[in-house]
N, C-alpha and C positions, 0 to 999 in steps of 0.2 A: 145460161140460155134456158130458157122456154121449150122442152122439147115433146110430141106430140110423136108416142108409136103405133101406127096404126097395122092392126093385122090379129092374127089367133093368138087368145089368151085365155086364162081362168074366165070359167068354169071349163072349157075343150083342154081337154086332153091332150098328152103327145108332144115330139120333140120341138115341134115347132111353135108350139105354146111353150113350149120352157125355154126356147132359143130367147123370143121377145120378152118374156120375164125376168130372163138373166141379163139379158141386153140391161135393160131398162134399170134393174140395179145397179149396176155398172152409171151407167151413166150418171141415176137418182147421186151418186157420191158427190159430185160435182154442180151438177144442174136440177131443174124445177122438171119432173117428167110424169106422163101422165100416157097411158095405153087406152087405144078405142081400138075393140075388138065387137065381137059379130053377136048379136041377136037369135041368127039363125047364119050357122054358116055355111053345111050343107042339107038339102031337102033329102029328107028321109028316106026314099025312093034313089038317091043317087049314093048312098054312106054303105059300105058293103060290110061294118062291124054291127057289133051289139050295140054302142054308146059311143055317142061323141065326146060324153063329159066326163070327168075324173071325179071319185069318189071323197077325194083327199083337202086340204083346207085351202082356201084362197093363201098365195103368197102374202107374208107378212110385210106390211113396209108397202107395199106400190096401191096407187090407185087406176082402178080398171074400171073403165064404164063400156055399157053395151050400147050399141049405137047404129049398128048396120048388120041389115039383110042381104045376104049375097046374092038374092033374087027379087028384091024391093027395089025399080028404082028410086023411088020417093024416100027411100031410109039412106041411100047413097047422097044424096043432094042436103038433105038434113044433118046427116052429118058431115058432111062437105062445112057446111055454113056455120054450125055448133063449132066444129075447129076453128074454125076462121076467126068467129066473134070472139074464142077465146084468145086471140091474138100469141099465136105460138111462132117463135122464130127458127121452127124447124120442125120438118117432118117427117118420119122415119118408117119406112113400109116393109114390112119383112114378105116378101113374095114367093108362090113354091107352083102354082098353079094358073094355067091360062083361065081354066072357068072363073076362076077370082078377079080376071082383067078387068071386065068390066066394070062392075063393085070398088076395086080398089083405085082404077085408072082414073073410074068417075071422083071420087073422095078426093085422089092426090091433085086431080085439077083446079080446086074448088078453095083448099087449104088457105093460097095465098101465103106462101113461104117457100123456100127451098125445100126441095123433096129427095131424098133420098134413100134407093132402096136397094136393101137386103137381100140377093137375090139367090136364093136355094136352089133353085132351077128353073129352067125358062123352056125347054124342052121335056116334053112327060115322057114318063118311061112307057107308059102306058096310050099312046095319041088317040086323041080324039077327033073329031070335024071340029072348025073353030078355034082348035089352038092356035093356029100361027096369027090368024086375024084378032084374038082374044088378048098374048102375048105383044101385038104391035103396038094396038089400042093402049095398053094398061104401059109399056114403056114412054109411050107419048106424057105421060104424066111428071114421070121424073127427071131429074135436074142431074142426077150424077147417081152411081152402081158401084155396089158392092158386091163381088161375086166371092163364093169360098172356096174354090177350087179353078184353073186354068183352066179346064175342060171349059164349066160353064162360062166361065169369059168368053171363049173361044166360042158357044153358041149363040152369049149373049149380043155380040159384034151385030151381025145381020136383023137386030132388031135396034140398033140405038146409035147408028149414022157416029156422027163426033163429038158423041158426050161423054164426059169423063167417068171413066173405069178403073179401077184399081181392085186388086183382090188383096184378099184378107183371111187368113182360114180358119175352119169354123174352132172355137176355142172347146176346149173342154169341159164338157158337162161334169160340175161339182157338185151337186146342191141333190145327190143320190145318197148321201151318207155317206161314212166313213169306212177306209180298208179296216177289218178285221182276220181274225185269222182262220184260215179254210172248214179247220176241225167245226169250229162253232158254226161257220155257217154250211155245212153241210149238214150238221143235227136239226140245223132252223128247218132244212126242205127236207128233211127225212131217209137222209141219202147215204148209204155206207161211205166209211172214210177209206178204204181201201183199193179205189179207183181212183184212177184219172179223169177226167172229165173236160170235153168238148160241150163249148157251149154255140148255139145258134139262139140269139135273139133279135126279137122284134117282130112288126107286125110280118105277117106272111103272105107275098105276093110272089105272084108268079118269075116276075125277073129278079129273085131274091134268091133263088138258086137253091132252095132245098134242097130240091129232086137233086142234084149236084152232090150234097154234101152227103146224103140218104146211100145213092149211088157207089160214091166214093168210102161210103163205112161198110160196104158190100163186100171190098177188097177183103180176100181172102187172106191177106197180112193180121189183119186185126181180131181173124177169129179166136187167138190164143192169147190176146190180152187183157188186162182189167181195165179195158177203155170202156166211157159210158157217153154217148152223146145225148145232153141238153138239151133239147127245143120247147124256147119262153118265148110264146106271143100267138098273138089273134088271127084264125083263118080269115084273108080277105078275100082267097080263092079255095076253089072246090078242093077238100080233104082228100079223096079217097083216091087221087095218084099217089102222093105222098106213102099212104097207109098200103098202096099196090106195092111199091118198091122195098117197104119194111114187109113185107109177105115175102116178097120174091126173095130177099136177101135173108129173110130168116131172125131178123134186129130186135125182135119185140120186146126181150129181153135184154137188148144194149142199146133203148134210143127210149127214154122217157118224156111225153111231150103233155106241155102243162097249155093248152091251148084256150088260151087269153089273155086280155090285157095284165098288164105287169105293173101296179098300182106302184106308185116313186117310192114308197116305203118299204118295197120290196126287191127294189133293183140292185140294190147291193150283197143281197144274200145269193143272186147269181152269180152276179161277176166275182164275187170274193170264195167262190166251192170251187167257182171255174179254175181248170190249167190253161187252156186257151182257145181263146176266142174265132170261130172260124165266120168267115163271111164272104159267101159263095155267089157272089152277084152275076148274074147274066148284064146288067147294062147296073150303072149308079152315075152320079154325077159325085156327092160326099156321101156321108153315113156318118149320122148322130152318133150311129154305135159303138164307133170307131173311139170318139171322145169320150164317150159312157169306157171306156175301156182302157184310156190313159190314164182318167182318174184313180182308177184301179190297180193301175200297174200293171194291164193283162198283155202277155204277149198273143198275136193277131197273123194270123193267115186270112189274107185277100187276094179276090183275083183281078187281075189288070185292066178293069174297067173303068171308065169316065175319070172319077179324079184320085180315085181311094189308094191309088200308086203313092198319090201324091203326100200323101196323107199316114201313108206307111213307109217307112223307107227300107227298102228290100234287106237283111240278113241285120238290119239294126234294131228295131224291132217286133220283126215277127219276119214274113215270106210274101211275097207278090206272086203268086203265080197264073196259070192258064185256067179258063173256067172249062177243067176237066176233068171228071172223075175222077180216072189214074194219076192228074199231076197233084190234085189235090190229097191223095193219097199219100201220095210220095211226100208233100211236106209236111202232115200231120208225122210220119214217120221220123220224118229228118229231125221233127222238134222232138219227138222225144227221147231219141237215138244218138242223136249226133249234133244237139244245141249246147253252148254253154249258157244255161239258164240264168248264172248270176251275172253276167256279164248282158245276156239281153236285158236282163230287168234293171240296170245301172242304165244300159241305152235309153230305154222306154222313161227312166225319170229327167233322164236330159232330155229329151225329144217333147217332152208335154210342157217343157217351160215354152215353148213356142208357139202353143194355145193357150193365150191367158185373154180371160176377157180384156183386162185393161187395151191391148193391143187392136181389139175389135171397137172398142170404145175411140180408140186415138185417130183407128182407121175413118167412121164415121164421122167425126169431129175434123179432119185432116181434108176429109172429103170438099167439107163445108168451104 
């Protein structure tokens, strides 16, 4: 097949650029594939980091053309038509955001192929005016959904009447480099080897639960340990609660935060220093990070939000628990107290054979 991904990609930064990158490999094994990703994706005035771009090389092997302004209609319709005339038999939209509806709704109308999309999430953690009528609009495009988690199935329902749905979970993020072993990558970020180490990464938004995990290191259990918490990724909200709560609890010396983006060349010397990976969500649908962390073999505390249960499976590898200070507490405790560590990490390497891309690959193709 002819297939045609449209949505973020090199030169943008971020999981959801690498989600369609990997997609698109995946499939490239098989088929003729070709990515239209964005011009301008979001207006500078609405992007709450430093960069939208990545510093790092175009993927090797795919072709990416720029083709659409998320606030052009005239670059929507143009590239509507530029797909079409390429005569592709299928087209592939990775979606995460209603302001995108428009832009991508207008594209998937225009294609002239079967359309089907990717769907990250359909409901923002963060709502806006517009989403719901943004979110209708850009599903009237599609042919058939792919959601990665049952949660957003279950949101997705109320926007796509009786077109076909099927979930698929999001596969593991490989293409971070290789496990090595802790010693070496804790000399790489300058880190004594004689801790333990909690890691919190990715960008920083407010329903990400810092303030949660901050809190939770506050516990007076932890004051007589050689525990060290981690934090890798970019303020997308106001710093200085975060920096209140490490005043108030005294942390400054047990919480090192490297506060910026996490260039792909350097994603592996966290995840392979880290003992375990916590991730403190007030609301989520999935988490890339979750994947970033199977590749790894990290064992993972999450709290029972949107779909990340799902995506964890309780005392198999890692803890589900309440997004609560104290519970969260308690199973940073339990793991390193009362876990048998070799037996979760035998878990965690069966549990990742059931995100492979191939299976994301079959899902979309099965769609068809």
């Amino acid at each position: 097949m002819k297939i045609a991904i449209i949505g973020t990609a090199y030169p943008y930064r971020g999981g959801l650029a690498a989600f369609n990158e990997r997609l698109a490999t995946e499939l490239a094994k098989e088929h003729e594939v070709k990515i239209f990703t964005f011009t301008l994706q979001y207006p500078g005035f609405l992007f709450p980091g430093k960069s939208q771009y990545t510093d790092g090389p175009a993927p090797e092997g795919l072709r990416i053309v720029r083709s659409i302004n998320s606030v052009n209609p005239l670059s929507w319709y143009s590239a509507g038509k530029q797909i079409k005339k390429e005569g592709f038999d299928l087209a592939v939209i990775g979606f995460w955001l209603p302001f995108m509806g428009p832009a991508l709704g207008t594209v998937g109308r225009l294609v002239d192929c079967p359309v089907v999309s990717v769907v990250h999430n359909i409901i923002p953690h963060e709502p806006r005016p517009g989403d719901v009528a943004f979110a209708r609009y850009y599903c009237g495009a599609s042919d058939g959904f792919i959601s990665l988690t049952d949660s957003v199935a279950e949101d997705l329902k109320r926007f796509i009447g009786d077109k076909p749905s099927v979930v698929s979970p999001h596969p593991v993020y490989d293409h971070f480099g290789e496990r090595t072993d802790r010693e070496t990558a804790l000399a790489k970020l300058g880190l004594p080897a004689d801790k333990d180490y909690l890691l919190f990464f990715g960008l920083i938004r407010d329903y990400k639960g810092l303030d949660l995990l901050l809190e939770a290191f506050g516990d007076e259990r932890f004051q007589d340990r050689s525990l060290h918490l981690l934090v890798a990724g970019e303020f997308y909200t106001d710093r200085a609660p975060y920096d209140a709560i490490i005043a108030k609890h005294q942390l400054a010396d047990r919480v090192t935060i490297i506060a910026e983006f996490i260039p792909d060349d350097e994603v592996a010397d966290y995840f392979n220093a880290a003992d375990l990976l916590v991730q403190p969500y007030k609301t989520a649908t999935q988490s890339g990070v979750t994947q970033i962390a199977y590749h790894f073999e990290k064992p993972m505390i999450v709290t029972d939000v949107g779909g990340l249960a799902e995506m964890c499976p309780n005392e198999r590898v890692g803890y589900v628990v309440q997004p609560k200070p104290s519970v969260i507490a308690d199973a940073i405790i339990r793991y390193f107290d009362a876990t048998d560590r070799a037996a979760m990490q035998e878990m965690i390497r069966e549990e990742k054979q059931r995100y492979d891309w191939g299976i994301m690959a079959k899902a979309v193709l099965g769609l068809v």
